[in-house]
C-alpha positions in Angstrom: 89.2 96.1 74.6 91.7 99.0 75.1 94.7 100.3 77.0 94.8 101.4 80.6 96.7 104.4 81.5 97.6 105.6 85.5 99.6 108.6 85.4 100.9 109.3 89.1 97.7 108.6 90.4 97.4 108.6 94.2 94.7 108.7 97.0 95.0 110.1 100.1 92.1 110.0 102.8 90.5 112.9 104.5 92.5 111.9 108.0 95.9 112.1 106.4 96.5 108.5 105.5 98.0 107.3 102.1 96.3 104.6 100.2 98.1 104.8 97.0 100.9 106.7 96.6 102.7 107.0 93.2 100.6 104.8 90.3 102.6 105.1 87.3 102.3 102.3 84.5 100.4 101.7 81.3 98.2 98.2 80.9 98.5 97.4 77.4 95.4 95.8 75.3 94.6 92.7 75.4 96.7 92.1 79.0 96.1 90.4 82.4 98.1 92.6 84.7 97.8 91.4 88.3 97.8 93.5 91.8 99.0 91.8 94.9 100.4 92.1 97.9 99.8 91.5 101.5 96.7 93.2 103.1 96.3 97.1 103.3 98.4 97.4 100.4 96.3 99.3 98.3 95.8 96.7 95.9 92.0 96.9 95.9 92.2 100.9 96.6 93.8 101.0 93.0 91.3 98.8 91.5 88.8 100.6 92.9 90.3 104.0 91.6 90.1 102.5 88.1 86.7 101.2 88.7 85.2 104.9 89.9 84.5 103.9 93.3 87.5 105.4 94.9 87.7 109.1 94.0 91.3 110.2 92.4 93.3 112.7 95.2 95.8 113.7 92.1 97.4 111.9 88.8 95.3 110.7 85.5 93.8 107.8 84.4 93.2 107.1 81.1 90.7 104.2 79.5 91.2 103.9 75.9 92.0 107.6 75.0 89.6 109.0 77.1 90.9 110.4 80.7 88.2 109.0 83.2 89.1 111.0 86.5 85.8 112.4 86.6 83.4 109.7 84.3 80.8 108.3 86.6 81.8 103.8 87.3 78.7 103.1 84.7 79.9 104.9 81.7 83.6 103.8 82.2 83.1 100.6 80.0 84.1 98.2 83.2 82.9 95.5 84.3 83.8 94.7 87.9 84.3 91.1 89.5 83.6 90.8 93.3 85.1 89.3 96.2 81.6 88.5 97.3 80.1 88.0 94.5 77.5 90.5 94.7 74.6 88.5 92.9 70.8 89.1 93.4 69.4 86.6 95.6 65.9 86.2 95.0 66.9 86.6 90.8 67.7 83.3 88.7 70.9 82.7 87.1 69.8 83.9 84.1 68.1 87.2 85.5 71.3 88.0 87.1 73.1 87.4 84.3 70.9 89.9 82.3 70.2 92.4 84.8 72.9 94.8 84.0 72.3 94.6 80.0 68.5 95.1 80.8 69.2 98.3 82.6 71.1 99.8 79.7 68.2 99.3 77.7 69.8 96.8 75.2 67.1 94.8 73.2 65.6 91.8 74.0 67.1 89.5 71.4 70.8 90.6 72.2 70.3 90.4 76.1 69.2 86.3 75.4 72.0 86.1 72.6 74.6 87.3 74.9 73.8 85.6 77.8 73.2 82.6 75.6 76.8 83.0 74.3 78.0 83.5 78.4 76.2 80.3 79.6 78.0 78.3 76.9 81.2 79.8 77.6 81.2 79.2 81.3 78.8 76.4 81.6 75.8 77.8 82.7 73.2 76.2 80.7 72.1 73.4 83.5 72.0 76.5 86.2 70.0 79.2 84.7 67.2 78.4 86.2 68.0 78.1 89.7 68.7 81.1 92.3 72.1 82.1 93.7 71.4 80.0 97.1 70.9 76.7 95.1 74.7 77.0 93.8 78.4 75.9 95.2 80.8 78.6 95.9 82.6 77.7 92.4 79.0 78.1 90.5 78.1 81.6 91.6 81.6 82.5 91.1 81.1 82.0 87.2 77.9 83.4 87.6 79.7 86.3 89.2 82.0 86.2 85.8 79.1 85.5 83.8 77.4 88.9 84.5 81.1 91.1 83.4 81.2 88.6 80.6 77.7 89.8 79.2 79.0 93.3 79.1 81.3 92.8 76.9 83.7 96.2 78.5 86.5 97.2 77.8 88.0 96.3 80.9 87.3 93.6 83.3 88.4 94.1 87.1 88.8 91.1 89.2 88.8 92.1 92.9 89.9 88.7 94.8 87.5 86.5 92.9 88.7 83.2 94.1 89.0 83.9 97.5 86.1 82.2 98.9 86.8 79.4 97.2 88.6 76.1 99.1 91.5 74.9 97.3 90.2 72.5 94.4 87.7 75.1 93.4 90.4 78.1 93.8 92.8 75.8 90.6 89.5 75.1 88.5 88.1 78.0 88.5 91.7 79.7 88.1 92.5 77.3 85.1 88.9 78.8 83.9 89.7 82.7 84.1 93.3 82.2 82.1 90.9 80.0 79.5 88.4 83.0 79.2 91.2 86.1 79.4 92.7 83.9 76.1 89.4 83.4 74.7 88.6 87.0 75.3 92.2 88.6 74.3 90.6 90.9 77.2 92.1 93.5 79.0 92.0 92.4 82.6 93.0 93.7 86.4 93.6 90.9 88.7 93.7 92.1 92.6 94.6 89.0 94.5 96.7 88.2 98.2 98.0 84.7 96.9 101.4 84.8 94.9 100.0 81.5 93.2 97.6 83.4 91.8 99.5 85.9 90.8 102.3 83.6 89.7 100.1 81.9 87.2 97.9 84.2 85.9 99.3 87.1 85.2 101.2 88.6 82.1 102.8 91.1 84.8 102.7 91.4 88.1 102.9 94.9 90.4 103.8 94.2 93.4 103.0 96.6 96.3 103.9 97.0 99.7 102.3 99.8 102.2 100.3 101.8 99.1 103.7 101.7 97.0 104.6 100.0 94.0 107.5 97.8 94.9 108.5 96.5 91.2 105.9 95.8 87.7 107.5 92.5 85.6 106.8 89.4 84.5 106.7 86.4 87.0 110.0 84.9 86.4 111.7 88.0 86.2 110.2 89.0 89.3 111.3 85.6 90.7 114.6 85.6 89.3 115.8 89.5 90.3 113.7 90.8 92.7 114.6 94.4 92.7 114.6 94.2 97.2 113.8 92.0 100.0 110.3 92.2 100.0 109.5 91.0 96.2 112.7 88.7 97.2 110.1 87.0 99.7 106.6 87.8 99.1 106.8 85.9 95.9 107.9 82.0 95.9 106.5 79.2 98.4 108.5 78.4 100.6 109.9 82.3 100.8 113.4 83.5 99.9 116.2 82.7 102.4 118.3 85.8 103.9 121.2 85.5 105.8 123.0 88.2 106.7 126.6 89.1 108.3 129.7 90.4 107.4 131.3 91.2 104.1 135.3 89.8 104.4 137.5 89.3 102.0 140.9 87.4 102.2 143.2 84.9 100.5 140.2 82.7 99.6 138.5 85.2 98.3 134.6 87.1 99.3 132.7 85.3 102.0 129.7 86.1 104.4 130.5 85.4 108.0 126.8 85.2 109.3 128.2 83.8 112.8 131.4 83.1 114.5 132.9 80.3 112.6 130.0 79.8 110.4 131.5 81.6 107.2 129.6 81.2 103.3 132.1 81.4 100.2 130.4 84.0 98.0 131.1 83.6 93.8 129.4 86.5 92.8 129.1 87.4 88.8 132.5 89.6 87.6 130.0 92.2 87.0 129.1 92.5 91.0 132.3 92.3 91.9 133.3 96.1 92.0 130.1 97.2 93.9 130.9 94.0 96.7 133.8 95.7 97.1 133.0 98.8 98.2 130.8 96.5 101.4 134.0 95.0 102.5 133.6 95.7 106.6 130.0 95.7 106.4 126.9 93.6 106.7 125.2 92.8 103.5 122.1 90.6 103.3 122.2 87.2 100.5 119.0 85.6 99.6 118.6 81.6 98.8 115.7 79.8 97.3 114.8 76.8 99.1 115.6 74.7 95.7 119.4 76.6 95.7 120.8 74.9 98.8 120.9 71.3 99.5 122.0 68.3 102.1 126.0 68.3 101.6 126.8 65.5 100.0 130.1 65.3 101.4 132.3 67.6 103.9 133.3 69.6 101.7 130.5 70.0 99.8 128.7 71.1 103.4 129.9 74.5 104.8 126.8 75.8 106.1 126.2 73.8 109.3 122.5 74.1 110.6 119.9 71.8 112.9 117.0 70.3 111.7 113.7 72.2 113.7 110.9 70.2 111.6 110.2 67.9 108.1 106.9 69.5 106.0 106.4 66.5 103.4 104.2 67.4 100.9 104.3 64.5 98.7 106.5 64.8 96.1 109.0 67.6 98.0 109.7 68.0 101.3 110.6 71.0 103.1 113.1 70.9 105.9 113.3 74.2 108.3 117.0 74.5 110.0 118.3 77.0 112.4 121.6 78.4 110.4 124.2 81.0 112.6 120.7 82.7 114.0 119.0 82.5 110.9 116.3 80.7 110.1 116.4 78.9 106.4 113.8 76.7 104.5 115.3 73.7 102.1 113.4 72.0 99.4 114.2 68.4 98.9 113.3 65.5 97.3 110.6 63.3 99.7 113.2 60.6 100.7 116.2 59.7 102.7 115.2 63.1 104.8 117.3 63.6 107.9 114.8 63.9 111.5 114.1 67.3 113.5 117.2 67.6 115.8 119.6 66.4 113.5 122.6 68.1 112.8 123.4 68.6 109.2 125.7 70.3 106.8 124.6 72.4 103.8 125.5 73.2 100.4 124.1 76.1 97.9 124.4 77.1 94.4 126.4 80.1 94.7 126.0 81.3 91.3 121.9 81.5 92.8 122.7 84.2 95.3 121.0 87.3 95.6 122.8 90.1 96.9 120.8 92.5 99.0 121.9 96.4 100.9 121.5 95.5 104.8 120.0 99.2 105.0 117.9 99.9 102.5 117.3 96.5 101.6 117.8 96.8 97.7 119.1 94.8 95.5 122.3 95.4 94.6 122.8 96.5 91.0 125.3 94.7 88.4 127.7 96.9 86.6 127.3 97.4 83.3 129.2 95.5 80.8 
């Protein structure tokens, strides 16, 4: 396995339009790094870049130690997951699996010792006889793996791999790439749309946004301090709540008035509180996760006062959706005692939760240093 460098690498297309602007991160051995983000992206543009497929408009991308910009996909020492699969019809399971192994020229005995050694691994064995048709979506998706797993590269690029898949098949078969990246200790790129996905499987995550990198970190941290409002609501089901209003501050101290007479105490960290000041008079944006506010228990534990617009039960959570002072905000609740759709209600919130957002530019607002 090795190290992936991007050094500023970026594609532009022949009519002008930007796929991919500034790439600039290292993916270090051994790593599942995931792409997502919401479609047209450039997720998959940048995969593809990194795969050969995509030609390079500037920038450098390393594999290993060697630069690549100009090494043709075969001798890259990838192997490349589709979305589609992209398996041989009227080949067996074991044909396809061999195919690309058989066209290097590798010998005879290590093409049926390492496709011996893939069947095992993914479960194969029962299937190698039968062609592509005669299996689920799940089956020719391991298949699909099957074939990269064979080649043994030094990277493996998974370009929406589960996507096909209905929703049991999409956790198995997700529970079955994080057991074969350990298994591995494989360097792998994971494009995917789903923030699930990304969530659980990846060591990091880039999120991009319009062919830009929005912010690279792990998945808590990128839950926990999104760097703006997108990563604040692209990742986390139900999304990030923003509210948004003016900045005052008074006798009882900062608050958010996000309508008239609808007015949210704000207890921001000591460390905020300098840069807060300086949007006193202004509209700021705050973020909530549904699990941060609640029903208030009592009136004064309620400030916030919203109407119920519909109950999601999901089982064991509920999510209530309430018009708030024009905004519109998503609670997550326990399953029981759940108030009805037209009901008026009062809400509380863990201040110490907030987000703090730039109405503008939409970024997050940075803590002083200590």
């Amino acid at each position: 396995m090795a190290r992936v460098r991007l050094d500023h690498l970026r594609k532009v297309y022949d009519n002008g339009y930007v796929g991919v602007a500034d790439a600039d991160f290292e993916i270090a051995h051994g790593e599942l790094l995931v792409l997502v983000g919401p479609s047209g992206c450039g997720k998959s543009t940048l995969l593809r870049m990194v795969a050969g497929l995509e030609s390079i408009t500037s920038g450098t991308l390393t594999i290993g130690e060697r630069v690549v910009n100009d090494v043709s996909p075969r001798d890259r020492d990838i192997a490349m997951v589709f979305q589609n699969y992209a398996l041989y019809p009227h080949m067996s399971v074991a044909d396809n699996l061999a195919f690309g192994l058989k066209l290097r020229g590798t010998a005879r005995a290590e093409v049926e010792r390492r496709v011996a050694e893939a069947s095992a691994m993914l479960d194969l064995d029962r299937l190698l006889p039968l062609k592509p048709a005669q299996l689920s979506g799940g089956q020719r998706q391991r298949v699909a793996l099957g074939r990269a797993l064979v080649r043994k590269p030094a990277v493996f690029l998974l370009d929406e791999p589960l996507s096909n898949l209905d929703a049991k098949l999409r956790l198995s078969t997700r529970v079955e790439i994080a057991k074969l990246h350990r298994d591995l200790d494989a360097t792998m790129i994971y494009v995917t749309h789903d923030q699930i996905e990304a969530m659980t499987l990846g060591h990091r995550i880039v999120v991009m946004n319009e062919g830009r990198i929005q912010q690279i970190d792990t998945p808590m941290r990128l839950y926990e301090r999104p760097v703006n409002t997108f990563v604040a609501t692209f990742l986390g089901s139900p999304k990030m709540n923003l509210l948004w209003g003016a900045l005052l501050d008074g006798d009882g101290g900062l608050r958010l008035r996000i309508a008239d007479g609808v007015e949210m105490p704000l207890a921001p960290p000591p460390s905020l509180r300098p840069k807060l000041q300086g949007y006193v008079g202004r509209e700021i944006t705050v973020g909530l996760r549904p699990e941060d506010l609640h029903l208030g228990r009592d009136d004064t534990d309620g400030v916030l006062p919203a109407q119920v617009e519909a109950v999601e039960p999901v089982g064991n959570e509920a999510f209530l959706n309430l018009g708030c002072g024009g905004c519109d905000l998503v609670v997550r609740l326990p399953p029981y005692g759940l108030p009805k759709p037209g009901d008026r209600v009062r809400l509380g919130y863990d201040a110490a939760r907030m987000h703090y957002f730039d109405r503008d530019s939409e970024l997050r607002l940075a803590e002083d240093a200590a």
